[in-house]
N, C-alpha and C positions, 0 to 999 in steps of 0.2 A: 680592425678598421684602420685606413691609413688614412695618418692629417694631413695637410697642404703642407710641401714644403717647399724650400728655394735656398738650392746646395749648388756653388760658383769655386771651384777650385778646392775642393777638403772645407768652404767655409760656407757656414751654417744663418744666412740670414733670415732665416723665419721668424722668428721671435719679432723681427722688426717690419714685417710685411703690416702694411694698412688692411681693416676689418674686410675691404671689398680688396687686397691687394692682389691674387691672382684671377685673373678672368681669360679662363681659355676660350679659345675657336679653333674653327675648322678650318683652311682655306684650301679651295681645290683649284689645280691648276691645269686647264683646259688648253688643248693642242691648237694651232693653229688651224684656223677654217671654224671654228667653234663659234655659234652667236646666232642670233634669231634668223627666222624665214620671212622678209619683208613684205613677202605677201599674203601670212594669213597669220603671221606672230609664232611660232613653234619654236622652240630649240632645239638646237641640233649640236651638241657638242660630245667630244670624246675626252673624257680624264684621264692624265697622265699621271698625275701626281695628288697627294693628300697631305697637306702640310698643316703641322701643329703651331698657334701665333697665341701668344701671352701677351696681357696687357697687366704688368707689374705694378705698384706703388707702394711706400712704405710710408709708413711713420715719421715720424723726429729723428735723422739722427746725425750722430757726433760728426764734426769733420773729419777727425780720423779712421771712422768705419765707410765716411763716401768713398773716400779716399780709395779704402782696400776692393772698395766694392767696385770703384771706377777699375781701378788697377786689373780687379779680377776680370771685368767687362771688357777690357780693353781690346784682347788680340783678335784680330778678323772673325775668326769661328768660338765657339766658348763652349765647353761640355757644360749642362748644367741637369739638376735632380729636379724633378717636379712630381707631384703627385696626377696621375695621368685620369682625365677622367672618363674614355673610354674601358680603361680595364681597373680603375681602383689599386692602381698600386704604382708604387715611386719608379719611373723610369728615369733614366740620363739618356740625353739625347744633344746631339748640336746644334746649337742657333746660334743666329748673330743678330747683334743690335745697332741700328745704324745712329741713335739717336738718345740721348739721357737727360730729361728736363730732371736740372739739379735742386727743382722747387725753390722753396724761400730761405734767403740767409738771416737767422738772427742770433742774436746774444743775447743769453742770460747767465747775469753772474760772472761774467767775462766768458762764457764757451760761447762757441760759435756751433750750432746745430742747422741743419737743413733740415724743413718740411716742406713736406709735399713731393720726393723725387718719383719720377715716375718714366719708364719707359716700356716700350715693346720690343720682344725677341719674335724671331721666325725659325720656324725647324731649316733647318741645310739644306 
């Protein structure tokens, strides 16, 4: 049986994913001319594409693993490992992420940890 995972460059952030932190979808992407019949409501569209979109969020964690994680997130395209939930097994695929809410900054003890980070990727 395979568990969710979330693998960004050789690095392994599962452990730190939130209880709800992977939530796949589907997004289908419709050709131009695609969209209802104004005069009785039907659709009428042609699919070109099927793209896979993750809605992320993790836990607590340290600044120095945002850090790596931001780092890893960084370039335009990103390969990353997910547990696929059409076929039950770990694919790598490319997404990109346009956007990282780096959730709350606090201290305890003197570390500085962020919760709450949370973003979305979209297949390529």
């Amino acid at each position: 049986m395979a568990l969710p995972v979330f693998i960004v460059n050789s690095h392994d952030y599962s452990q730190y994913l939130a209880v709800d932190g992977l939530k796949p979808s589907r997004n289908d992407l419709d050709k131009d001319g695609s969209g209802r019949n104004l005069l009785n409501g039907l659709m009428y569209r042609t699919r070109i594409a099927t793209k896979l979109k993750y809605t992320v969020a993790f836990n607590r964690l340290t600044a120095s693993l945002l850090a790596q994680l931001e780092t890893d997130m960084d370039s335009q395209y990103v390969s990353i490992t997910l547990l696929e939930a059409k076929s039950n097994r770990h694919v790598t695929r490319v997404y990109y992420c346009s956007t990282i809410n780096e959730g709350v900054q606090r201290s305890i003890n003197g570390v500085v940890y962020y919760d709450g980070v949370t973003f979305n990727i979209t297949e390529r």
